[in-house]
DRENMARNU-191155 format. One record per residue (C-alpha): residue number from 1; residue in three letters; chain; y, z, x. Coordinates in Angstrom, 3 decimals. Each point is the difference from the previous one (the first is absolute). Layout:
% residues N
k | r | c | north | up | east
NUM | Ala | A | Y | Z | X;
...
END
This chain:
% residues 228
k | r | c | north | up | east
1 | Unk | A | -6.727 | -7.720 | -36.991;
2 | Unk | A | -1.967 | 2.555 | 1.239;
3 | Unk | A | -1.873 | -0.817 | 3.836;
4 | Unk | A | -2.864 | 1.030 | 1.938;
5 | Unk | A | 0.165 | 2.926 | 2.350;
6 | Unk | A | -2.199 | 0.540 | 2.719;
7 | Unk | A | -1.880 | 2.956 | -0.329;
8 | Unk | A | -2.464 | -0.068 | 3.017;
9 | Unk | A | 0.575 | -0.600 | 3.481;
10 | Unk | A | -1.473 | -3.656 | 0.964;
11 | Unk | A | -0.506 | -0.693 | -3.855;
12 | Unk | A | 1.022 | -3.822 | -0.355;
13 | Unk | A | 0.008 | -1.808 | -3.473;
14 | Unk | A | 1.589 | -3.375 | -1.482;
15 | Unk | A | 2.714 | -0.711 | -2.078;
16 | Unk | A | 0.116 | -3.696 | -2.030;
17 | Unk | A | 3.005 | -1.033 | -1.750;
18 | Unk | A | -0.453 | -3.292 | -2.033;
19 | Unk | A | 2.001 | -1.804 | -2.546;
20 | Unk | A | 1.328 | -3.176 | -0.366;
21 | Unk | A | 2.939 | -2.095 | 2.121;
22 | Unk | A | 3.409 | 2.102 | -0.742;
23 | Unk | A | -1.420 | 3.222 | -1.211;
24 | Unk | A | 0.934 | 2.520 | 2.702;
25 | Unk | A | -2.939 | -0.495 | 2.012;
26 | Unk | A | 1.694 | -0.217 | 3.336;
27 | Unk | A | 2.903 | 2.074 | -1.223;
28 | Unk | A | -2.860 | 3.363 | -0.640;
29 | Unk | A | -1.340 | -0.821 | 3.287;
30 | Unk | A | 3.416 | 0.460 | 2.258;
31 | Unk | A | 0.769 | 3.184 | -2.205;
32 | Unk | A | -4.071 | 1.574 | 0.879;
33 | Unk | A | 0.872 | -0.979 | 3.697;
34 | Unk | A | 3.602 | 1.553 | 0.369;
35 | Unk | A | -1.377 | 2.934 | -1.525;
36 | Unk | A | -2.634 | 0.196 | 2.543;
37 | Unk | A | 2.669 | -0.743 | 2.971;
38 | Unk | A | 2.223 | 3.034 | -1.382;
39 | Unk | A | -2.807 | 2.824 | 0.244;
40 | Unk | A | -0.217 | -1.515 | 3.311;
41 | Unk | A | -3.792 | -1.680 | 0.109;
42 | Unk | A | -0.355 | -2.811 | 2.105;
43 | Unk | A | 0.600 | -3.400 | -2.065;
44 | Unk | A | -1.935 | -3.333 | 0.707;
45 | Unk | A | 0.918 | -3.132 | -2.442;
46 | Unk | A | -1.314 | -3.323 | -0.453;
47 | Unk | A | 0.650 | -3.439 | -1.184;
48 | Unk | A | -1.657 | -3.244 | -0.161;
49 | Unk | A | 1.171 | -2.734 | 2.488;
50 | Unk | A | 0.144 | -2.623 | -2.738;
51 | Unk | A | 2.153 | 2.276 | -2.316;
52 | Unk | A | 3.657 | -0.768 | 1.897;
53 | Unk | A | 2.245 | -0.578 | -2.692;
54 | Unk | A | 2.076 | 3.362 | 0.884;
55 | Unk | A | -0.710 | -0.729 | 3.861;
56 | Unk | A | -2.923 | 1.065 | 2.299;
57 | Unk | A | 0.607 | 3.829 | 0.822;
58 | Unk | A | 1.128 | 1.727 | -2.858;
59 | Unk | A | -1.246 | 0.514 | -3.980;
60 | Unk | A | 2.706 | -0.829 | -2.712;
61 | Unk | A | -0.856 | 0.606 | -3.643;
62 | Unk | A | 1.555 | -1.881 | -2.230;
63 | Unk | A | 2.976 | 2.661 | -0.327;
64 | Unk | A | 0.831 | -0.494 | 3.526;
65 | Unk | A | -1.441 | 3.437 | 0.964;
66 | Unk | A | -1.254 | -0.859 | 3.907;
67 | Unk | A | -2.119 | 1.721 | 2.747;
68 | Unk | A | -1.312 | -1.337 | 3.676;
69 | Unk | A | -3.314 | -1.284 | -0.250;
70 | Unk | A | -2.432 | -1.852 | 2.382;
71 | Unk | A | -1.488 | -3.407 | -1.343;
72 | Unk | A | -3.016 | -0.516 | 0.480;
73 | Unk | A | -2.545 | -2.937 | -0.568;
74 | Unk | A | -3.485 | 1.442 | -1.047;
75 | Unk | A | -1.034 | 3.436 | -1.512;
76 | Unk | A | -1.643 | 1.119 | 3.566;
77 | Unk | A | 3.221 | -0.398 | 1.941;
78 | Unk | A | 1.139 | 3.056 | -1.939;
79 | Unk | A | -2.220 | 1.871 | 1.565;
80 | Unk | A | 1.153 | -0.887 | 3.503;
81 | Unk | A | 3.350 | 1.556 | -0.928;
82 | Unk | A | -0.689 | 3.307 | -1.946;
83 | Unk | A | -2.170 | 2.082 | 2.250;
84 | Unk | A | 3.350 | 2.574 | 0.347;
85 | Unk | A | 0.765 | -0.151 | -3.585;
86 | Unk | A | -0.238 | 2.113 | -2.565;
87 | Unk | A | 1.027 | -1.605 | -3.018;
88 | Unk | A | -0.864 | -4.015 | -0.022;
89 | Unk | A | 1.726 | -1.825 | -3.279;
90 | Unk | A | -1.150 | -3.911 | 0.254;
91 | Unk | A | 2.109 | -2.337 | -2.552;
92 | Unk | A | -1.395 | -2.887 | -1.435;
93 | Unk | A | -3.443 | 0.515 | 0.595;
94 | Unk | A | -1.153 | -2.759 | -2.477;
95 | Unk | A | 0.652 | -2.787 | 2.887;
96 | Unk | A | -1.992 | 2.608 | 2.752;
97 | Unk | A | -3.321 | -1.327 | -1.029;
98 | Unk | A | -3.412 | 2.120 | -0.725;
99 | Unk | A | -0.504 | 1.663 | 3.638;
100 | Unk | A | 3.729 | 1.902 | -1.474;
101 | Unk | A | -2.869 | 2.453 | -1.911;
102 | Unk | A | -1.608 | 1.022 | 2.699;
103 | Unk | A | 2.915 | 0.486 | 2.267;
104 | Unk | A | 1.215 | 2.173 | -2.533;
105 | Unk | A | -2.926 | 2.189 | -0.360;
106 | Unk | A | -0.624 | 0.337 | 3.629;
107 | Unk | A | 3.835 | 1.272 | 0.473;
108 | Unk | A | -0.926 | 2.316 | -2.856;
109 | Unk | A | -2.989 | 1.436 | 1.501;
110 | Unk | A | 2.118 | 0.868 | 3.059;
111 | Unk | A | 2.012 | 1.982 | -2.130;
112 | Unk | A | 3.081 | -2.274 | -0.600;
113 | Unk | A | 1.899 | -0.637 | -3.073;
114 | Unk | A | 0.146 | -3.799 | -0.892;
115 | Unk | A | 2.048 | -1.097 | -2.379;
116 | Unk | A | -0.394 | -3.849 | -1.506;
117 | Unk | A | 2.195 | -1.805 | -2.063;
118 | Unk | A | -0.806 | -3.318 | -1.205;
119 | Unk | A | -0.807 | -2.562 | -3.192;
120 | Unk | A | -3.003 | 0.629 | -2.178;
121 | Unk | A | 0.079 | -3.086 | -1.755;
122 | Unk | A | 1.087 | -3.710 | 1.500;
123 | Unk | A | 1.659 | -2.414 | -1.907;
124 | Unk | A | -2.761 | -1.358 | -2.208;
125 | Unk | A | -0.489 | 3.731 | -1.080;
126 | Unk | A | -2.787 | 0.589 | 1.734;
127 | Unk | A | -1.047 | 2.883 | 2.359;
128 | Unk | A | 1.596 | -0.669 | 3.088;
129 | Unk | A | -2.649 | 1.495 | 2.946;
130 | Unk | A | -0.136 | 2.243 | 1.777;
131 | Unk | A | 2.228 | 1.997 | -2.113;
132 | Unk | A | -2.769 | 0.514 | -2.643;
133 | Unk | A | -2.471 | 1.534 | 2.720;
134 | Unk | A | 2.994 | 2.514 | 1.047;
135 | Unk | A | 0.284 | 1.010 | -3.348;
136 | Unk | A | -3.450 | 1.090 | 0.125;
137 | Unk | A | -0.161 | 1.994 | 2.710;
138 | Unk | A | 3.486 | 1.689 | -0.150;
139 | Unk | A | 0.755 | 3.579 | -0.926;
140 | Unk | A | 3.485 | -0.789 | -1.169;
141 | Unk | A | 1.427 | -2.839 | -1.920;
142 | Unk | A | 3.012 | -1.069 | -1.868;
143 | Unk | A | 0.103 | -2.700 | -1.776;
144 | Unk | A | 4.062 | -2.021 | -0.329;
145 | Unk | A | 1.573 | -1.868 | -3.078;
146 | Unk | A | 2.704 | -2.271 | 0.214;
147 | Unk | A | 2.018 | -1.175 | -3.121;
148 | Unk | A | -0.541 | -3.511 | -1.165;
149 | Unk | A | 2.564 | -2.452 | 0.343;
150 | Unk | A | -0.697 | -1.683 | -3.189;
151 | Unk | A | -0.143 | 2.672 | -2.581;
152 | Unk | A | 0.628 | 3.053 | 1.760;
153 | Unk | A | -3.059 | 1.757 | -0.234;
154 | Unk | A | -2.247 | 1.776 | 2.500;
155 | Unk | A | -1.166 | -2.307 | 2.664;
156 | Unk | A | -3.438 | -0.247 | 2.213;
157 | Unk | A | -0.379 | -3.365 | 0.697;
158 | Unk | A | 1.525 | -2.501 | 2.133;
159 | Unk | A | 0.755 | -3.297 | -0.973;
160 | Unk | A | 0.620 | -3.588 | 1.958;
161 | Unk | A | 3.088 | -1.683 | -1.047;
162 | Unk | A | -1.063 | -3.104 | 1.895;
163 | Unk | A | -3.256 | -2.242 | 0.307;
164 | Unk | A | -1.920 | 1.341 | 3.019;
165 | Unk | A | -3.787 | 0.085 | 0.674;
166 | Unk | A | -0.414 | 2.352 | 2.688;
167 | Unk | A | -0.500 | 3.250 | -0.723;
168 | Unk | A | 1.886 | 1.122 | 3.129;
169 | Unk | A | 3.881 | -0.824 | -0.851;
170 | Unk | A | 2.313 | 2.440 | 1.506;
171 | Unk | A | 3.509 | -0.359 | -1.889;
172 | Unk | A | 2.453 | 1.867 | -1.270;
173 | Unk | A | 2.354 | -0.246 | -4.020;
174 | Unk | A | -0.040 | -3.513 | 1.041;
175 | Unk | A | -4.330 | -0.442 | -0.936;
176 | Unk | A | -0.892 | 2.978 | -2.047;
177 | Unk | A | 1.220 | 2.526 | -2.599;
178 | Unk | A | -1.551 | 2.732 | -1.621;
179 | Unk | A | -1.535 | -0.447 | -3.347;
180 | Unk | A | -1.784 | 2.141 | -2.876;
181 | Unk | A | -3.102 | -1.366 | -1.189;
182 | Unk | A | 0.922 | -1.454 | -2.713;
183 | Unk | A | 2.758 | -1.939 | 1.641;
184 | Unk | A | -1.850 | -0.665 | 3.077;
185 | Unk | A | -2.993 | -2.254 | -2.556;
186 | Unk | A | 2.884 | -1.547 | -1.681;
187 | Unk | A | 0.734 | -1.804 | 3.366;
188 | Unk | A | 3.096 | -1.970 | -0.315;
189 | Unk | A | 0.024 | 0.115 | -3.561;
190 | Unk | A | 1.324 | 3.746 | 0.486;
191 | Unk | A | 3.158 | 0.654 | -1.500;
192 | Unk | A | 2.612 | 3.344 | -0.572;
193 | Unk | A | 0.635 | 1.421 | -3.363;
194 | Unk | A | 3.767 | -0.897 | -0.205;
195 | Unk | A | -0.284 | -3.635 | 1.525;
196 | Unk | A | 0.734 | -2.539 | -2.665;
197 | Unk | A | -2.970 | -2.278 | -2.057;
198 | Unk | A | -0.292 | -3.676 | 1.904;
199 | Unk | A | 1.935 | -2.293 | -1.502;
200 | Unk | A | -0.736 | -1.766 | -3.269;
201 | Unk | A | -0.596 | 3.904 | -1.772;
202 | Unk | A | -3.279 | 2.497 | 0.438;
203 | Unk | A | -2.797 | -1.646 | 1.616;
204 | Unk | A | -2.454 | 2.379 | -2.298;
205 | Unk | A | -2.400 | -2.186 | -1.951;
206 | Unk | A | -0.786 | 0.584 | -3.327;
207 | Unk | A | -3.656 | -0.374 | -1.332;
208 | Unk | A | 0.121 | -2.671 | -3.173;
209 | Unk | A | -1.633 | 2.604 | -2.451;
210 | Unk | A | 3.712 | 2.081 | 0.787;
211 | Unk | A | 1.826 | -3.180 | -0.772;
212 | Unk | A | 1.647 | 0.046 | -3.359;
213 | Unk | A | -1.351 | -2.734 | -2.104;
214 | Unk | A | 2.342 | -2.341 | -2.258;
215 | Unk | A | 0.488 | 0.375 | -3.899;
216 | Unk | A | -2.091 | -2.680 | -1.571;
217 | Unk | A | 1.891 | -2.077 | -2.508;
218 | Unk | A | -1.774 | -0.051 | -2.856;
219 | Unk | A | -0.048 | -3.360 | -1.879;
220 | Unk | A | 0.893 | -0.342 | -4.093;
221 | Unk | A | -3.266 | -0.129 | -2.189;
222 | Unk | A | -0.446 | -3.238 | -1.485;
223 | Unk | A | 0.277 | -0.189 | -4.130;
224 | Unk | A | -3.440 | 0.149 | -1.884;
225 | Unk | A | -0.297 | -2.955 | -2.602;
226 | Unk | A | -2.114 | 0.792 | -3.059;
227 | Unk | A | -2.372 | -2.036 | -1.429;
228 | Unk | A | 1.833 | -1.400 | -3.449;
END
């Protein structure tokens, strides 16, 4: 995967990745931000306060990659940490709110690289703000798949194992797996290729005009008497 190089002093830009739960998202951000820490640039990261399933001060991806991080509660206390930094990555930005847009473009302006990682779509499918709006103004974006749990196909959506109404649930395996789109409108009705019928055979219905209809018996013609 090819990434951006800076080719003018003081030139800042942004960098989105999106994609659903369990597609790398986190995992692409650590490897951008070591990368930047080995040619030596001064690293900031960032993570939400109400994101501590992996703990408060460091990022974990799913693979159990892990780097130090600050958490922090609103998009505007990132800027109170990054004035000496170089190169800012921010995970989760879905749960930083709308101000995260303009803190990212005024660290851009000042000639910083910002990196975002985050969910473009919630759990109802729907675009999950402010992601959206940093998709817009970003000069660089990469867009994650995960593999679907049901089928095995390519994944971009995230999907709610259990009955919750707020749109806000942070969980883990435990409340959400990734599903393709055809799985993810199946709901619970989603099942793998190789798992068996229900029981009592197929549950396939078959139209009535498809239904083989029964031989009709035909009854023996009566005898004819003529008139003597």
């Amino acid at each position: 995967m090819t990434e951006p190089t800076q080719a003018f002093v003081n030139s800042g830009w942004i960098e989105v990745i999106v994609g659903s739960m369990y597609s790398g998202k986190t995992e692409e951000l650590i490897r951008r931000l070591r990368r930047a820490q080995i040619a030596r640039q001064r690293v900031a990261i960032f993570k939400p306060s109400i994101d501590d399933r992996f703990g408060r001060d460091q990022l974990v991806s799913h693979s159990e990659l892990r780097i130090p991080s600050r958490a922090v509660k609103t998009a505007k206390d990132v800027l109170r940490y990054a004035h000496e930094a170089q190169v800012i990555g921010i995970d989760e930005g879905q749960f930083l709110g709308p101000d995260l847009v303009k803190v990212c473009e005024r660290l851009a302006r000042r000639g910083k690289r910002v990196i975002v990682a985050g969910l473009d779509q919630d759990y109802l499918g729907k675009p999950f703000e402010p992601m959206p709006q940093l998709l817009a103004i970003a000069e660089y974006i990469t867009k994650t798949l995960a593999i679907c749990v049901v089928c095995g196909n390519p994944a971009n959506r995230s999907y709610r194992k259990k009955r919750r109404t707020a749109r806000v649930v942070v969980g883990g395996a435990d409340l959400y797996e990734a599903r393709c789109r055809r799985c993810y409108e199946l709901g619970r009705r989603a099942v793998a290729p190789d798992e068996p019928p229900p029981p009592g055979g197929s549950d396939e219905v078959v139209p009535v005009a498809a239904r083989p209809r029964p031989a009709r018996r035909r009854r023996p013609r009566r005898g004819v008497r003529k008139a003597g």
